[in-house]
Structures are given as C-alpha cells and as structure tokens.
C-alpha positions in Angstrom: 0.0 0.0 0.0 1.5 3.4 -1.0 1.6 6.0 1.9 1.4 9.6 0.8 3.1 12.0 2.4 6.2 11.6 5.4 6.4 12.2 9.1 6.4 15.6 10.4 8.8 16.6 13.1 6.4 19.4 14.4 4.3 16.6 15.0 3.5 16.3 18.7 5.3 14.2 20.5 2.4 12.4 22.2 1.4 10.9 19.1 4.1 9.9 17.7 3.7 6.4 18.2 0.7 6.3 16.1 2.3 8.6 13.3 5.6 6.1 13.2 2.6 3.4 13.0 1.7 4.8 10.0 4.2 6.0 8.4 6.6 3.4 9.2 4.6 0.3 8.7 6.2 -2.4 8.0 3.9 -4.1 5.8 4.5 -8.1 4.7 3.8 -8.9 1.2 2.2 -12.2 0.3 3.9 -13.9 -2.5 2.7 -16.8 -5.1 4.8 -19.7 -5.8 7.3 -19.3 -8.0 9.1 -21.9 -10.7 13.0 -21.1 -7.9 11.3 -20.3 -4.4 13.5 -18.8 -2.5 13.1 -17.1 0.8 15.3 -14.3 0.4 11.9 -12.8 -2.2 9.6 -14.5 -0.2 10.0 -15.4 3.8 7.2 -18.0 3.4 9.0 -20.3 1.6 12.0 -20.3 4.5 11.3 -21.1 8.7 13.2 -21.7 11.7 14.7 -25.2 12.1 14.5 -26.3 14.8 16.7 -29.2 15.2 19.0 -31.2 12.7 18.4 -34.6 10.6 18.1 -37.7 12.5 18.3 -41.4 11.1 14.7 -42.5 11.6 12.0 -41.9 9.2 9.4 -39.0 9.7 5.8 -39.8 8.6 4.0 -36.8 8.5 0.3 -36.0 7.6 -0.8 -33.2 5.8 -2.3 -31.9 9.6 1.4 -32.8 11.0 2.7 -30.4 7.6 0.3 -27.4 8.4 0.7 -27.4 12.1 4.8 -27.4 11.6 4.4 -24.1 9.3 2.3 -22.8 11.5 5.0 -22.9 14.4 8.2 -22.5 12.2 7.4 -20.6 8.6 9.5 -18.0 8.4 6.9 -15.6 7.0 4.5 -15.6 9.9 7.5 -15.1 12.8 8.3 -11.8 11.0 4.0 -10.8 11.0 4.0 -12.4 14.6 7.1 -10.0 15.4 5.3 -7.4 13.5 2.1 -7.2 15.5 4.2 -7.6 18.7 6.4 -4.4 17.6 2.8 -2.8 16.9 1.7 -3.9 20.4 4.2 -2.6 22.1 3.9 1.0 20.5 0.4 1.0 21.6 1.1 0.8 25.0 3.7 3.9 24.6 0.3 5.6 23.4 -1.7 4.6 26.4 1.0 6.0 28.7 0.3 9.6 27.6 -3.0 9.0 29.7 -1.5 7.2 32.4 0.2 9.6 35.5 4.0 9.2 35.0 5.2 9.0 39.3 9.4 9.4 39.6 11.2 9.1 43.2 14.3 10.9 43.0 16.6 10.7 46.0 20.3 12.2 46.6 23.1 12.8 49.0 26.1 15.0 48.2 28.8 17.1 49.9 28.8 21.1 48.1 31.0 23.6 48.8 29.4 26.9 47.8 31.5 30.5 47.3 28.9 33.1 48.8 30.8 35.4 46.9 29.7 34.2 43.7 25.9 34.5 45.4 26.0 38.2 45.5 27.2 37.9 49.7 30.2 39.5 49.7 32.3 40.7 52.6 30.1 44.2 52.6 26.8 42.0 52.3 27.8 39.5 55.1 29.0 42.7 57.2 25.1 44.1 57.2 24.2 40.6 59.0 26.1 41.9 62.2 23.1 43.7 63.8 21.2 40.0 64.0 24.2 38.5 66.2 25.0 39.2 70.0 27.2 42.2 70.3 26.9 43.3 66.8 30.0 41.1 66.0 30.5 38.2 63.7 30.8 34.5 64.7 34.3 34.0 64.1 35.5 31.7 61.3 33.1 33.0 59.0 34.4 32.5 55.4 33.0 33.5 52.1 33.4 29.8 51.1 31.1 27.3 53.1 30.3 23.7 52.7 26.8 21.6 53.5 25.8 18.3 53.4 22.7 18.1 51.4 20.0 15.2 51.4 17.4 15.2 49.4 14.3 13.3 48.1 11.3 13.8 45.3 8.4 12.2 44.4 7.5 13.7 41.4 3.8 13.3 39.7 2.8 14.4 35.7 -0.5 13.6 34.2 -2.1 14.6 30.9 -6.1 15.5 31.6 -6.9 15.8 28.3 -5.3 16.6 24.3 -6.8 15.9 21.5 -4.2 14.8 19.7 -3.0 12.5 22.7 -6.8 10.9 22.0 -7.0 10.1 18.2 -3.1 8.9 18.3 -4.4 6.6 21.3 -6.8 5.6 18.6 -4.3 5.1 15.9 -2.5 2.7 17.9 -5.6 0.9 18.6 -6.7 0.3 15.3 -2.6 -0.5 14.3 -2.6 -3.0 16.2 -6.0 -4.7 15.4 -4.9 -4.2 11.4 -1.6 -6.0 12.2 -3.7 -8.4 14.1 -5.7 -8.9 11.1 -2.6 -9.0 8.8 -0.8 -11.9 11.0 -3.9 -13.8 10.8 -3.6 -13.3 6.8 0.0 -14.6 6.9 -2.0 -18.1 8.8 -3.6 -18.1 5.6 -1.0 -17.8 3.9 0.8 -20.5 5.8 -2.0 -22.7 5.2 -2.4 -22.7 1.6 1.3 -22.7 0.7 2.0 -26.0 3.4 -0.8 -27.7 1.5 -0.3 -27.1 -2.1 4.0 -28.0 -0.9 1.9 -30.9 0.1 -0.3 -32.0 -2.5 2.4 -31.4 -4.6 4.8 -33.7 -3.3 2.1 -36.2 -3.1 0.9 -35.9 -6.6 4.6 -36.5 -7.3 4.8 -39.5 -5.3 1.6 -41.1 -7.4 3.9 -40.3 -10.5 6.5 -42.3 -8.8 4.5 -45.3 -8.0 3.0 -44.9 -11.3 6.0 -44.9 -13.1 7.2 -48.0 -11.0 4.2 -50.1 -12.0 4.9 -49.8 -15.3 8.3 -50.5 -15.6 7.3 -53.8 -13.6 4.3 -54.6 -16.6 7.1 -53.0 -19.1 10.0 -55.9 -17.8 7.0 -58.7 -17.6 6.6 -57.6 -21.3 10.2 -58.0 -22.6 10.9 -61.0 -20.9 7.8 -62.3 -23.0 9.2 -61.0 -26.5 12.5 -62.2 -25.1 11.1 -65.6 -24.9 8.8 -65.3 -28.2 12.0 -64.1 -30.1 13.9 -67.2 -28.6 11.0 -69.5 -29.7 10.7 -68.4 -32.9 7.2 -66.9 -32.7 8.3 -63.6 -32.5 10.7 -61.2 -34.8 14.0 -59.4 -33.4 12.2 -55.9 -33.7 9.1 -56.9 -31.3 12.3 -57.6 -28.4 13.6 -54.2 -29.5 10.3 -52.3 -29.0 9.5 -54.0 -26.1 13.5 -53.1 -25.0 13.3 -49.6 -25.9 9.6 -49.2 -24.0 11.6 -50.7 -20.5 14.3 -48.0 -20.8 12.0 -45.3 -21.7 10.0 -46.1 -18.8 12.9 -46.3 -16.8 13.7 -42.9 -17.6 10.3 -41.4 -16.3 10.6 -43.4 -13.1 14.4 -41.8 -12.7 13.1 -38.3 -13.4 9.7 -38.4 -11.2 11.8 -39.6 -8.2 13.9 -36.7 -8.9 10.8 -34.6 -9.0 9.6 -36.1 -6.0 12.6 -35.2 -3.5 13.0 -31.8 -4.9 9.3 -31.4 -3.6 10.3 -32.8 -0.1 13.0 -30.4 0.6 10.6 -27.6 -0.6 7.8 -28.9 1.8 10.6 -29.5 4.7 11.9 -26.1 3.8 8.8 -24.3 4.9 7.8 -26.8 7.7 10.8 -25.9 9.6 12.3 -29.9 8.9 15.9 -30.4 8.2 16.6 -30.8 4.3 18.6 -34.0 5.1 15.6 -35.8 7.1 14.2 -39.0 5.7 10.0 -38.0 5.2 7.7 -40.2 4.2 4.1 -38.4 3.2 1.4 -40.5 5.1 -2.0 -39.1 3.8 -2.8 -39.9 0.4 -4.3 -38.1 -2.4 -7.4 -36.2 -0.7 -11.1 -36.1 -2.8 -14.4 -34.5 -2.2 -16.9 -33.9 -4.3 -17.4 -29.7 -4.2 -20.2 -28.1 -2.3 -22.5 -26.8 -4.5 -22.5 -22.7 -3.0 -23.3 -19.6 -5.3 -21.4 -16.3 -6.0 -23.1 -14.3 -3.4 -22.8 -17.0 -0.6 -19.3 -17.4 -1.0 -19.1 -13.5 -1.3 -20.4 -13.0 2.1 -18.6 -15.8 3.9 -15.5 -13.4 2.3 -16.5 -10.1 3.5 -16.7 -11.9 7.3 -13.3 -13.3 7.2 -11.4 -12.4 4.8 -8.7 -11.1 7.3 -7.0 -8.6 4.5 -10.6 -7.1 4.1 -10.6 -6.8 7.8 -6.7 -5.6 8.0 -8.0 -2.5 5.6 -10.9 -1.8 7.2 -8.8 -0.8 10.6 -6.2 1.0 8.3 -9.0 3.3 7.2 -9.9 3.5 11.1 -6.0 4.7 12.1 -5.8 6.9 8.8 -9.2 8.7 10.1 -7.6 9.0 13.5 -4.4 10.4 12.6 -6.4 13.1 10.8 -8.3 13.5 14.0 -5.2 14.4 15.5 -4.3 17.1 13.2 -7.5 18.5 13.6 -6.8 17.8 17.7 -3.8 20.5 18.0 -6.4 23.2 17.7 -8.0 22.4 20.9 -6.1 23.0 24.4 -4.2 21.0 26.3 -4.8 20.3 30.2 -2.1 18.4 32.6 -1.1 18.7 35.8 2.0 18.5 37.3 3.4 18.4 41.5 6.4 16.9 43.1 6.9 16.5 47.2 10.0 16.2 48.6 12.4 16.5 52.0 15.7 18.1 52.2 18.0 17.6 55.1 21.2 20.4 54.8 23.9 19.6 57.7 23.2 22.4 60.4 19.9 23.5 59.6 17.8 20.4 59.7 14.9 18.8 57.6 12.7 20.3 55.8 9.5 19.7 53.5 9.0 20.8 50.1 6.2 20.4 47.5 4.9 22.2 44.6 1.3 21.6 42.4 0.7 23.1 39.0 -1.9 22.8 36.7 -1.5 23.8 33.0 -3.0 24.8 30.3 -2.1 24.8 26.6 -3.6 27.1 24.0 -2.8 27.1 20.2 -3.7 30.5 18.9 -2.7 30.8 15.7 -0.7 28.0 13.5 -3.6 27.7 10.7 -1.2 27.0 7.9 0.2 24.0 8.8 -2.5 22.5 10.7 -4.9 22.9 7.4 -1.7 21.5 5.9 -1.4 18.4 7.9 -4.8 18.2 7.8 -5.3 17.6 4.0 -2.2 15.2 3.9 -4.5 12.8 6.0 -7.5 12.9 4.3 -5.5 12.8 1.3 -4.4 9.2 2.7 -7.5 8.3 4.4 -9.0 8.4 1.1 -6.3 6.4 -0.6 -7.3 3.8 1.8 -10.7 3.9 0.9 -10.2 3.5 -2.9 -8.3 0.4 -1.9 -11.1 -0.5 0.5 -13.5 -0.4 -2.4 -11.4 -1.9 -5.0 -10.7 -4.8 -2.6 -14.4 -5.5 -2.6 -14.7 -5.7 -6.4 -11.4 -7.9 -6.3 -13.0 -10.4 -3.5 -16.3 -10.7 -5.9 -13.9 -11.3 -8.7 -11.5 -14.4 -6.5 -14.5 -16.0 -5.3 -16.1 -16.2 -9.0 -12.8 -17.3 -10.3 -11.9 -20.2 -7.8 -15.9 -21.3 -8.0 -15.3 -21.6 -11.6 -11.7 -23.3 -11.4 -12.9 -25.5 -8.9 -16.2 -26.9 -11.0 -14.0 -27.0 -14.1 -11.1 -28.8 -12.4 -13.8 -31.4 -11.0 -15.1 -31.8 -14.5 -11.5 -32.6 -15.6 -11.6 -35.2 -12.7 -14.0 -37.0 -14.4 -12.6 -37.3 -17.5 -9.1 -38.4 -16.3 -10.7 -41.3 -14.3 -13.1 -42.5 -17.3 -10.0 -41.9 -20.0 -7.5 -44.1 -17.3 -10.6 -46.8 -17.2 -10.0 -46.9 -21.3 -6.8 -46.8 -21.6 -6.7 -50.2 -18.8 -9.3 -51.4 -20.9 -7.1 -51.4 -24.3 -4.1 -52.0 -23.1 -5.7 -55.8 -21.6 -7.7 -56.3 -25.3 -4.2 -55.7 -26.3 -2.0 -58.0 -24.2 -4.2 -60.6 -25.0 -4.6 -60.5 -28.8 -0.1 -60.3 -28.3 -0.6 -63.3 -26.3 -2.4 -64.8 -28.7 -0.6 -64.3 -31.7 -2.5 -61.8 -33.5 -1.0 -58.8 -33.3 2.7 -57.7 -32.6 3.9 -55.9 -30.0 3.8 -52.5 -31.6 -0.3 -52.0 -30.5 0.9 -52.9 -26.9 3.3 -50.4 -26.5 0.8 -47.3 -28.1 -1.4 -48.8 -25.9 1.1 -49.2 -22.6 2.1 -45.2 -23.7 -1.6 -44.3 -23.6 -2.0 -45.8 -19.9 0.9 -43.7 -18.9 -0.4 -40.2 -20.3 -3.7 -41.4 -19.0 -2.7 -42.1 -15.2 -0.1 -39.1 -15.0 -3.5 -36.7 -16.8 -5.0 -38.0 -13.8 -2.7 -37.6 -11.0 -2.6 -33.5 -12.4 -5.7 -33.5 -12.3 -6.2 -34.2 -8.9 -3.9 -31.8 -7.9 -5.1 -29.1 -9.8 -8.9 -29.8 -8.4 -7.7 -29.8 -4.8 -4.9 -26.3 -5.5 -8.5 -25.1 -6.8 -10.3 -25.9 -3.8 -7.7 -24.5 -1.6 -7.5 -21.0 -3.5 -11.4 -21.2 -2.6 -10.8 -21.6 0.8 -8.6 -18.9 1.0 -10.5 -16.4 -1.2 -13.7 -16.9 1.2 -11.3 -16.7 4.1 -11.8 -19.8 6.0 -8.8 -21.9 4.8 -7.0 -22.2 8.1 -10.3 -23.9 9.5 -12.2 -25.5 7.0 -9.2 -26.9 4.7 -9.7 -30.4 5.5 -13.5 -29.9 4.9 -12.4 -28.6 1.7 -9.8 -30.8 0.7 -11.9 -34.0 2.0 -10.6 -36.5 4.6 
C-alpha cells in the first residue's frame, strides 16, 4: 500500500507512536509460488529449524505439515514480530494518559562560594546587627560547605489533548490491522504448506505410477524375449519392447527426482531439516465440491477475509491520525506536583512540595495544521479507494476459484473414465499379443496411452484440490475448514 506523504517533526510528540505506525509500517507482502522459491523474495518459503536430521523416518500427515508451518514458517514469525512491535507502541500511546510517578533521591557534599551568590564581605557585614554584640561568629568565610539530602516524588499527568486521544486511537486500530494481517499470513501459511503438500504427493503417485509400469514393461520383454527365442516372435518386437523398459525407466528416474526436490521444498517451509528422511502418510485427498453460489461465497468473504478486515482498521487509524491534526487546535490540560524532604547539615529537615496545573492554548498555527490536515484525508481516502477496489477484487476471487474448482472437478471425471479406457485397451491388447495376433507395436501405443492417462490424472487431482484450496482462502476460512475442503 502506498503511503502519501512523510512524518512531520512538528508533530507532537504524544502521538508519535501512532504517526511512526503509519508511516513506518512495516507491511508483509504475500507472494505466489514461483518456478525457484526462494526465501530471500519470499520469507514464506523459508522457517526456523529447529533441530538437525536424524536417522529415523518421519511420517508426516498433511495436519502434521500445516501445524509445523504454523510454528516455524519463516513468513509468519516476521507478521508475529510485527504485531508484537505494533503492540508494544500501543502501550507507549496509552502511557500519555496514564500519570507518569518518579522518586528521585540524593546525597552530596557542596562547597558553595557566597561570593559568587552576590554575599560579599560588605553584604555579610550588614548581617552583624542580627548577632550578639553586633559582631560576627568567628571563622566565618566566604566559602562554606553543606551536606545536602534530598528526596522527590514527582507526579505528571495529561487531563486531556486531543491529539494524545485520536493517536491513542491510531495505535488501537494499528494493532487490530496488524492483528488482522498476521492472521492473513496463517492463511498464507495454510495454503502454501498444502499445495508444498499435494504437490509432493501428486509427485509421489507419479513415482508409484512410473514404477508399475516399468514392472508390466519388464514382464513384457521377458515375454518378446522368450517369443524371439521360440521363434514366434521377430528381433524388432524384443527391441520395442526393449526400448519401452528404458524409456519407462527414464520417467521413473526423473519423477523420483521430482519427488525429492518437492520434499525439501515442503521440509523447507515446515521448519524440517533438508537432510531428514519424510515419508508423506495421507494420500491423495477427494471431495466432491459443495454446490455454494457467487453471493454465498461473497459473504462468507466479507466476514473473514482477514486482509478485508486488516484495511478496514487501516481506514480507522488513517481517520484518527487526521483527528489528531485536527486535535492540536484544541487545548491541552495536565497537571503536574512533586513533594519532597531536604536535610542540609546544620539547619535540619525540611519539607518541600509544589502543584501546578497547565494549560495549553494554540492560537494561531492555521497553515500548517490545514496543511497536515489535508495530507490525512488525502491518505485516508487512498485507503478507501483500496477499500472499495478490494471489494470488487474479493467478488472477482470467489467467482474465479468457483469456476476453477467446477471446471477442475469436471477434468476429474474425464481423467478417471480416460485411465478406465486406456486399462481397458491395453488388456484387449495383451491378449490379442498373447495370442498371436497382433505384434507388439499396438501394446506399446497402448502401454504409452495408460501412462499419459494415469499421469492426466494424478494433475488432475492436484489441480482440483490447488483449486479448492484458493477457494478456501478467497472466502477466508482456509485455516479452518481446509480439510472440509480438501476432503478426509
């Protein structure tokens, strides 16, 4: 969000919590995956390890996987720290209410020159009338010295300024818009974890896939092996059937390749040590989609969509920081006392006090104020363009991921009934090889078309559940409703 104008120095000092609130706020971007995460352009793809790689083997759930990110992701420590750093300038604000109470205490030795004082030898000669005989004490010197004791207990308060008021309100709707904007980093959290997840899951169903068949792939040339040997089969069915194995064994080499680079991604934002040995425990999730509308969805967004609610409070502390402008033309009342002893060597103890009350009155500084004034409407208003462009952009998210998610179940389908098929015609085919009718040329095609047909599927499944999961997030309940969701 782009903040117009900069921090005034004239600015009172009361309020400038809430102005370095404003002004200063450290805002966290939320980024989407890219093709080379990395956490240095994006702190959720990094988190706090917590301890190294052990020997055993980690099974972890995609609950295990969210809860981890939750504790360790790297992006929602620094919107933790964030709202803590927002916090703890909120209570700097409430002190301007609060009476500030000192104790003050001292001993000390002084030497004072009287001369210096104005009592010089003439002075201190005019003090003769108020001794016995008119004459001096003897020994009295222009330079003296005291032991002096002292103690304070002093008291401040602020009654009432207006600008102390609207930056107590800044602060106070700071801290619920950072509230709000850790909350949107959970999100955030959530979606990432699970789509590292499915991922990394949808690349272990490649694995397996690819493992299968280079099994039905081996069975196969063994067969033409033995065909060729027997004379019922030609040298080039052994060579197709060769050529299939090590083509096979090629995808299986490259999706277990696939599949560990999408562990260490996962471990990477789980706060798990690169180095130890995972094994994913939940398998592929599906649900069939709740049938909701535009409009339902819409509203469930405008409740919790934390970023909606993390703008709505910056328009609150943008409208109180203006209020505070405006504030500096009213007065200012505090009060102000301190109470105190004093012990000075020869004279005795004494009490002290002193009460004030005070009041502050602007008279003229018109300029400026009207100055400062405009630069915060100028910024509340920003804040309310983005407020209503935000709604427009929610209307257009939820329509979006409602239509991904109906087209991606669709595509569901279609990759279950084409891998179906594709079984279907590659056993017609095995057993017309079997039989002698055909060569082996129809069973690869037809082995080939079983691979594109399971690995169709297996994206498929990950694209319907990345689609559900954006829907979560764009009606803002993906930190508690994912597994409804996702299915269990």
């Amino acid at each position: 969000m782009a903040v117009i104008g900069a921090g005034r120095s004239h600015f009172s000092t009361a309020i400038l919590p809430a102005v370095l609130l404003v002004f200063c706020r450290p805002h966290a971007a939320l980024h989407a995956q890219a093709g080379n995460p990395s956490s240095l352009s994006n702190p959720f793809y990094g988190s706090v390890t917590l301890k190294p790689a052990t020997d055993e083997v980690l099974h972890l759930s995609l609950d295990d996987a969210i809860r981890l990110g939750l504790q360790n992701n790297l992006g929602l420590k620094e919107a933790e720290n964030n709202e803590k750093y927002v916090r703890g300038e909120e209570r700097e604000a409430v002190q301007q209410f609060l009476p500030t109470i000192t104790l003050k205490a001292d001993t000390g030795v002084h030497q004072y020159n009287l001369a210096a004082f104005g009592f010089g030898p003439s002075v201190i000669g005019q003090f003769k009338v108020f001794f016995p005989g008119g004459v001096l004490p003897p020994g009295l010197s222009e330079i003296t010295k005291a032991t002096l004791t002292e103690a304070q207990l002093r008291y401040k308060q602020t009654l009432f300024s207006g600008p102390v008021i609207a930056g107590w309100k800044a602060s106070l709707a700071a801290e619920k818009s950072y509230h709000f904007a850790k909350m949107s980093a959970r999100g955030e959290v959530v979606q990432q974890v699970a789509t590292a997840y499915l991922h990394a899951i949808a690349a272990a169903s490649e694995v397996d896939n690819a493992k299968a068949l280079e099994a039905a792939d081996r069975v196969a040339l063994d067969q033409a092996q033995a065909a060729h040997e027997a004379g019922t089969a030609s040298n080039l069915d052994e060579l197709r059937a060769r050529v299939q194995l090590q083509a096979q064994q090629q995808t299986r080499i490259a999706a277990q390749n696939d599949l560990d680079k999408d562990l260490i991604l996962l471990k990477r934002e789980i706060g798990i040590d690169p180095g130890q040995n995972l094994v994913l425990s939940d398998p592929t999730p599906y649900s069939d989609l709740i049938e909701q509308t535009p409009e339902e969805v819409r509203a469930i967004a405008y409740k919790n969509r934390q970023d909606y609610q993390n703008l709505q409070n910056q328009a609150v502390e943008f409208k109180a920081v203006r209020n505070a402008y405006r504030g500096q033309r009213l007065p200012t009342l505090s009060v102000s006392g301190y109470w105190g002893v004093s012990d000075v060597s020869g004279v005795g103890t004494n009490g002290n006090f002193m009460a004030q009350g005070t009041l502050s009155v602007p008279l003229f500084r018109e300029a400026r104020l009207r100055g400062d004034i405009e630069s915060a409407q100028a910024q509340l208003d920003a804040v309310n363009v983005q407020l209503d462009d935000l709604r427009q952009h929610i209307d257009q998210q939820v329509r979006s991921a409602l239509l991904d998610a109906t087209a991606n179940a669709k595509l569901v389908d279609v990759a279950r009934s084409n891998v179906d098929l594709a079984k279907r015609a590659l056993s017609d085919e095995t057993e017309r090889v079997n039989a002698g009718v055909d060569d082996n040329l129809p069973l690869v095609t037809a082995q080939a078309t079983l691979a594109a047909a399971e690995s169709n599927l297996v994206e498929s499944l990950y694209h319907y559940n990345v689609a559900k999961l954006l829907l979560a997030r764009a009606a803002g309940v993906i930190e508690l409703q994912y597994r409804d969701y996702l299915g269990r």
